[in-house]
C-alpha positions as CSV (number, residue, x, y, z in Angstrom):
1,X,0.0,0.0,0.0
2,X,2.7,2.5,0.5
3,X,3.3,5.0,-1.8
4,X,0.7,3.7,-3.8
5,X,-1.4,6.6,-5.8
6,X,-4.9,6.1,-4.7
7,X,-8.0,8.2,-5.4
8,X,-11.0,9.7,-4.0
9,X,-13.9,12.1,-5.3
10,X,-15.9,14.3,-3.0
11,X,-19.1,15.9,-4.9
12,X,-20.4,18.4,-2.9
13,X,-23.1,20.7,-3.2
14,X,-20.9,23.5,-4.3
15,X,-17.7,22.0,-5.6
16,X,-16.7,18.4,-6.4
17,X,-12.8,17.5,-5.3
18,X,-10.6,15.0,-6.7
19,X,-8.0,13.8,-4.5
20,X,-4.7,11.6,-5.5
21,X,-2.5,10.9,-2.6
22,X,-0.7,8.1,-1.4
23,X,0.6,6.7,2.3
24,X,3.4,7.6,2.9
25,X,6.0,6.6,6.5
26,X,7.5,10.1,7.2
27,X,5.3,12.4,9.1
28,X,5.3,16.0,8.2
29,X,6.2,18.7,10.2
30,X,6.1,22.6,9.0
31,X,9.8,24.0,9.3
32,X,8.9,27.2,10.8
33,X,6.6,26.5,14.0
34,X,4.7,28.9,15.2
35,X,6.1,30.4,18.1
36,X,3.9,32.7,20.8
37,X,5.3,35.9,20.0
38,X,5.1,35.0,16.0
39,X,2.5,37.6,15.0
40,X,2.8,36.3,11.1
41,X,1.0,33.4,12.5
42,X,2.5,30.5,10.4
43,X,1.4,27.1,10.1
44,X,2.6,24.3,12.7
45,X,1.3,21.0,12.3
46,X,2.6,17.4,12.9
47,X,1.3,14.1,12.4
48,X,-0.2,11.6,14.5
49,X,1.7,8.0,12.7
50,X,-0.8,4.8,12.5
51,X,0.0,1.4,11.1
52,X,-1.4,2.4,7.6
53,X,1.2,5.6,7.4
54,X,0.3,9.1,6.3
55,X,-2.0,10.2,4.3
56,X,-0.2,12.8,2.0
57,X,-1.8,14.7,-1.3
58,X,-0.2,14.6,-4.5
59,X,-2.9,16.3,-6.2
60,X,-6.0,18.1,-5.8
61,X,-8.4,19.4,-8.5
62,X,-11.5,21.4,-7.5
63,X,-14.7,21.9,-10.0
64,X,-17.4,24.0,-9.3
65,X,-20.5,22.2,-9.3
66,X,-23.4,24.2,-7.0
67,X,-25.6,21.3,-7.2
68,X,-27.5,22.8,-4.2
69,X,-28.9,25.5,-6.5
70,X,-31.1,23.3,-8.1
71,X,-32.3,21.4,-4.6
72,X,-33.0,24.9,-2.8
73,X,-34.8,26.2,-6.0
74,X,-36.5,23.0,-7.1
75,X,-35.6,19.8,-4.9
76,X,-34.4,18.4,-8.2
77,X,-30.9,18.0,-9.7
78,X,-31.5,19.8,-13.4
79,X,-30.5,17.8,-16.8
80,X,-28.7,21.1,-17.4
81,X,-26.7,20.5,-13.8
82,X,-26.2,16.6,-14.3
83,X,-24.3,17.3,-17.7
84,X,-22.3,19.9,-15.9
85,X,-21.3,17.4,-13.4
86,X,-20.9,14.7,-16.1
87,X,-18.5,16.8,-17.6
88,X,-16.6,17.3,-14.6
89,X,-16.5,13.7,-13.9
90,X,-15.7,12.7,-17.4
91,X,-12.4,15.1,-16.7
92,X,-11.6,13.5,-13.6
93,X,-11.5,10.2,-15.0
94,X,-9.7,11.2,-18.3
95,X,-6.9,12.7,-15.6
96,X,-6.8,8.9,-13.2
97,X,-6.5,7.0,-16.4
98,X,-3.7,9.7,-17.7
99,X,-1.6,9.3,-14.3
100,X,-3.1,5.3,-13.9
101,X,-3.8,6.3,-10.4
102,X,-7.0,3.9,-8.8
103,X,-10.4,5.3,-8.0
104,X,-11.2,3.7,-4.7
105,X,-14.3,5.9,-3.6
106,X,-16.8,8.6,-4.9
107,X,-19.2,10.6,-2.0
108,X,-21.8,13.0,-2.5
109,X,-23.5,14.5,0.3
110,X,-25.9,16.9,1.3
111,X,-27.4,18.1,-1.8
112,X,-28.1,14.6,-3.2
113,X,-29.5,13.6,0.8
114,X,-32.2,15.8,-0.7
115,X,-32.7,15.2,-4.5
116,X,-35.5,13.8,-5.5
117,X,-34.3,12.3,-9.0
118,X,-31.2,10.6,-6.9
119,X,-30.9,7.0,-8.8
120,X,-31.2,9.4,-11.8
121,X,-27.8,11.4,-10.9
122,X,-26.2,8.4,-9.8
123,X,-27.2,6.5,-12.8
124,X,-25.2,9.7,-15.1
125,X,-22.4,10.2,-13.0
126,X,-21.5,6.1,-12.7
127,X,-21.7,6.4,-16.3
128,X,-19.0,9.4,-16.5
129,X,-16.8,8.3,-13.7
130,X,-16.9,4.4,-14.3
131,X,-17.5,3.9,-10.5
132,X,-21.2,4.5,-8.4
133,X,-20.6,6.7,-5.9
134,X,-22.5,6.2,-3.0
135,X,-24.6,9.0,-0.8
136,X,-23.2,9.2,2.8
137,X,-25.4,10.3,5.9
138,X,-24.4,13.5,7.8
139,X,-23.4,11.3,10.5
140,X,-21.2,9.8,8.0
141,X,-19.8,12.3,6.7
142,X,-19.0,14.0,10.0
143,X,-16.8,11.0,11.3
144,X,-15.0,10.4,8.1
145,X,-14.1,14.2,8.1
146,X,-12.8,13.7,12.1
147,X,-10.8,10.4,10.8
148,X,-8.9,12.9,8.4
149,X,-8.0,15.6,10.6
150,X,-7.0,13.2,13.6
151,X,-4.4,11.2,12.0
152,X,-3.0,14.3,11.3
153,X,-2.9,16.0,14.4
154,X,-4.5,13.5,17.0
155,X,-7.5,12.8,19.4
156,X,-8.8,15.6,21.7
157,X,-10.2,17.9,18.9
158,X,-12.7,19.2,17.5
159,X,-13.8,19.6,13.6
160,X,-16.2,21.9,11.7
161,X,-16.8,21.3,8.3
162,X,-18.6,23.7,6.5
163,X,-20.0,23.0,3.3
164,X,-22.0,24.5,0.5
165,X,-25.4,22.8,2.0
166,X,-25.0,21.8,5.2
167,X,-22.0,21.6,8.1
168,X,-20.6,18.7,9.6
169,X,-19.2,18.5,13.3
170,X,-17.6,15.8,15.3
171,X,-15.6,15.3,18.7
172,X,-14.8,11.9,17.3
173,X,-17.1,10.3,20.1
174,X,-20.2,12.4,18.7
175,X,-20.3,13.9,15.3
176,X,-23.5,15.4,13.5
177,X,-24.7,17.2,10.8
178,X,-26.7,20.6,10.6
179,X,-28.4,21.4,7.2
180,X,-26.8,24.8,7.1
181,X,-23.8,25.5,4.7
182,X,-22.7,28.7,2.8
183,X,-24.6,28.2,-0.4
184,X,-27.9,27.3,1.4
185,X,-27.2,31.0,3.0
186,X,-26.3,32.8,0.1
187,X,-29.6,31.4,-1.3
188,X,-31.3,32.5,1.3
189,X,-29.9,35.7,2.6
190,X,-27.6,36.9,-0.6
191,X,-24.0,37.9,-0.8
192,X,-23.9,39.6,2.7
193,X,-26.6,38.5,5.9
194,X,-28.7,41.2,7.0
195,X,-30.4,41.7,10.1
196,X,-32.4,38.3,9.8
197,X,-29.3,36.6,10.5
198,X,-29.5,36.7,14.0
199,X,-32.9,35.3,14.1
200,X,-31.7,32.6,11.6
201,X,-29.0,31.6,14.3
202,X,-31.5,31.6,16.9
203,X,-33.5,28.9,14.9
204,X,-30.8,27.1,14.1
205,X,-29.1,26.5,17.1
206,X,-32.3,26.1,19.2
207,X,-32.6,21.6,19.6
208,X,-28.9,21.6,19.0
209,X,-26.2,20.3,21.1
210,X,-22.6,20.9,21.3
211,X,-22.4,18.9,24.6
212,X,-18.3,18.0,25.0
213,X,-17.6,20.4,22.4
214,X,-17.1,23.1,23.6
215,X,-13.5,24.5,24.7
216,X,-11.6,22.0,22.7
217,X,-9.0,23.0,20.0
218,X,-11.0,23.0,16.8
219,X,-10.3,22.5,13.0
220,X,-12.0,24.3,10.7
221,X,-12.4,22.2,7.0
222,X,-14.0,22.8,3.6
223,X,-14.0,25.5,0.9
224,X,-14.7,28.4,3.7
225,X,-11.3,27.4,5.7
226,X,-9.6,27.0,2.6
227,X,-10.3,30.7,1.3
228,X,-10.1,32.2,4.7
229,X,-6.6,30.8,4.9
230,X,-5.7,32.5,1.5
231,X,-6.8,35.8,2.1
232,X,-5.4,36.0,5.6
233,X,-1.7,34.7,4.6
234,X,-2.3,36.8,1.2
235,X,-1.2,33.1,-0.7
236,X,-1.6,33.2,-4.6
237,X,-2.1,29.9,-4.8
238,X,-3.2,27.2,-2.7
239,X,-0.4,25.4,-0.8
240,X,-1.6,22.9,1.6
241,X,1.6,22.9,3.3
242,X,1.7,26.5,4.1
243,X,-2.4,26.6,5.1
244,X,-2.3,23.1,7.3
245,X,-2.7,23.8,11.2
246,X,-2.7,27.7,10.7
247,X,-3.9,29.5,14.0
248,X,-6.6,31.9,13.5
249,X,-8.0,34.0,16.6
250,X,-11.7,35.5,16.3
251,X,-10.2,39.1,15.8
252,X,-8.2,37.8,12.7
253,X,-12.2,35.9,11.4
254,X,-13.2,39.3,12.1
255,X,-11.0,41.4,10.4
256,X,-11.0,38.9,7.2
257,X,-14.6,39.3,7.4
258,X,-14.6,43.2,7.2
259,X,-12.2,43.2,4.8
260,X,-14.1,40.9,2.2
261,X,-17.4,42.3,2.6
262,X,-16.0,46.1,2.0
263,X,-14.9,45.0,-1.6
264,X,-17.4,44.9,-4.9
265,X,-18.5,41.8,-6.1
266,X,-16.1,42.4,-8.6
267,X,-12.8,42.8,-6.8
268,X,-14.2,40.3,-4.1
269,X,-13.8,37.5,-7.1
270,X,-10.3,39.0,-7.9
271,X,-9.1,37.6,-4.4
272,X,-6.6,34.0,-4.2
273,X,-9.4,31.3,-2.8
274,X,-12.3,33.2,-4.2
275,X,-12.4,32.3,-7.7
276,X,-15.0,30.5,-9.2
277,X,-18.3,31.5,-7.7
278,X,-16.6,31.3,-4.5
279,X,-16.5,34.7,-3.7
280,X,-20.4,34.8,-3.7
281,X,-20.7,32.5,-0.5
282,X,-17.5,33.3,1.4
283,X,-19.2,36.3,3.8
284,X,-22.2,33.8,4.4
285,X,-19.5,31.2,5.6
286,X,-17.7,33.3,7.5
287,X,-20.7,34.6,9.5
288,X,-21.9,31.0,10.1
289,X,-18.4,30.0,11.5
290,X,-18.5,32.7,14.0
291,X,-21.5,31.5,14.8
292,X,-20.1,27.8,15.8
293,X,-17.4,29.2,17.6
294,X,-19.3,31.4,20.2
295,X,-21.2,28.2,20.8
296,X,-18.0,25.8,21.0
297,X,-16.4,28.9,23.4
298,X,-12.9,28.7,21.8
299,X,-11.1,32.5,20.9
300,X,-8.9,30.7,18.8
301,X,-8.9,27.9,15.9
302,X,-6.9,26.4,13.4
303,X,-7.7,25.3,9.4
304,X,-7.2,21.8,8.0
305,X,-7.2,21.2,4.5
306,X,-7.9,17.8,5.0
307,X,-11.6,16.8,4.4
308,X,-13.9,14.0,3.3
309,X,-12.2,12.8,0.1
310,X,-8.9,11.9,2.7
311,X,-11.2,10.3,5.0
312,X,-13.1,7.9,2.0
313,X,-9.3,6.7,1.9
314,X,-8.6,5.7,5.2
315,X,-12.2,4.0,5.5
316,X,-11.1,2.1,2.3
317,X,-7.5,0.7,3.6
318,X,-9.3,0.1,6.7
319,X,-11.7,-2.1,5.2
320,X,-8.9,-4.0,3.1
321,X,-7.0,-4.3,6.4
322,X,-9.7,-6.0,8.0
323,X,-10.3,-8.2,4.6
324,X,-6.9,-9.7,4.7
């Protein structure tokens, strides 16, 4: 299994990721840990070793899908939507069979938990990707997104992933979903929540428990943490290395925030992270995640850019493991 290129699709209700990685022996460590008195705020990150070995990315391609459009505005995926996706999966394969890299796993999530025509998606986008992807529960979804972050940086944590339809959290004892992500809001509430936000996160949080949650070091995942990363370390390009256990405090959330939301639409898009239809849903992200951490009672958090399409992989070897 070692250094074997294996792959992984996450189709999400705003962007689809493919993932080709491979376990590797040596952890990882940043060479410039963070240090107290560092106000730069630098990555620092190491890896918690397991018998399988690390988990570590040689290449990540992100599509823009916004399947949830369709779901919030119809319930339905549209023929129009399906192609796009076909498309997208037709280039992913095209690329595996290029490199002759495995597909192992394909996931979608919250926006195909609600389509109605589901067999029909699944039926178009087996038939682009040569492999059935399956449709994961929130629950799901929540603990394969822990598994990812804690072989990485260990038990004891805490992990919000916020998505473009709904946000995933997990202690690694508890995890659960909450059908609120940054698309559904932008839907919802536009570019920029008003005044009906508050009420929003009044409903929201109202039968929801964070019970042994709260006060825990948390990881941030997904598309929001991703882009937040950028803009705050002012990175042209996405570097996983140089984003991976960044330390974020709710003053720098908050002054990212401001920043973005004082820019036009126009130069908004301009930003590293934001490209792609990205920059439409970032503010609504960014709210919701101050949101979740007032209510897990942590000043500080870090970003992960590790995710569901890492955790697919370790359930897979897993499985093999116990198979031999």
């Amino acid at each position: 299994m070692a250094n074997k290129l294996l792959a992984t699709v996450d189709i999400g209700s705003h962007s689809c990721i493919l993932l080709i990685a491979a376990f590797e022996e040596a952890p990882v460590k940043s060479e410039n840990p963070r240090s107290e008195t560092d106000s730069t705020k630098t990555s620092s990150w190491s890896v918690a070793t397991g018998s399988m070995g690390i988990l570590v990315p040689k290449l990540q391609k992100v599509e823009i899908c916004r399947l949830g459009e369709d779901i919030y505005d119809s319930g339905r995926i549209s023929e129009e939507r399906i192609a796009d996706l076909c498309r997208i999966m037709t280039k992913f394969r095209m690329d595996l069979h290029a490199l002759g890299v495995e597909l192992k796993a394909a996931a979608m999530t919250e926006a195909m938990r609600r389509a109605e025509n589901q067999e029909e998606v699944l039926d178009a986008v087996e038939k682009a990707l040569w492999l059935r992807p399956r449709i994961i529960t929130g629950e799901e979804e929540a603990a394969l997104t822990y598994r990812s972050v804690k072989e990485w940086h260990g038990e004891g944590i805490v992990t919000i992933d916020i998505g473009g339809g709904s946000t995933e959290n997990s202690n690694g004892a508890t995890g659960f979903s909450i059908p609120v992500g940054a698309l559904k809001m932008f839907k919802a509430m536009g570019p920029i929540p008003g005044p009906e936000y508050k009420k929003f996160v009044k409903e929201t949080f109202k039968e929801i428990s964070f019970k042994g949650m709260t006060k825990k070091p948390v990881y941030l995942i997904g598309g929001t943490g991703t882009a937040l990363a950028m803009v705050f370390k002012n990175l042209s390009q996405f570097d996983y290395k140089a984003i991976e256990g960044l330390e974020m405090s709710l003053s720098d959330l908050e002054a990212v925030t401001t920043r973005i939301s004082n820019l036009s639409k126009e130069l908004r898009a301009m930003l590293p992270g934001l490209e792609n239809g990205r920059s439409d849903v970032i503010i609504c992200g960014l709210f919701w995640l101050r949101s979740l951490l007032e209510k897990l009672r942590v000043e500080t958090f870090r970003i992960s850019t590790a995710g569901l399409r890492f955790g697919l992989l370790y359930e897979e070897d897993t499985t093999s493991l116990r198979t031999k």
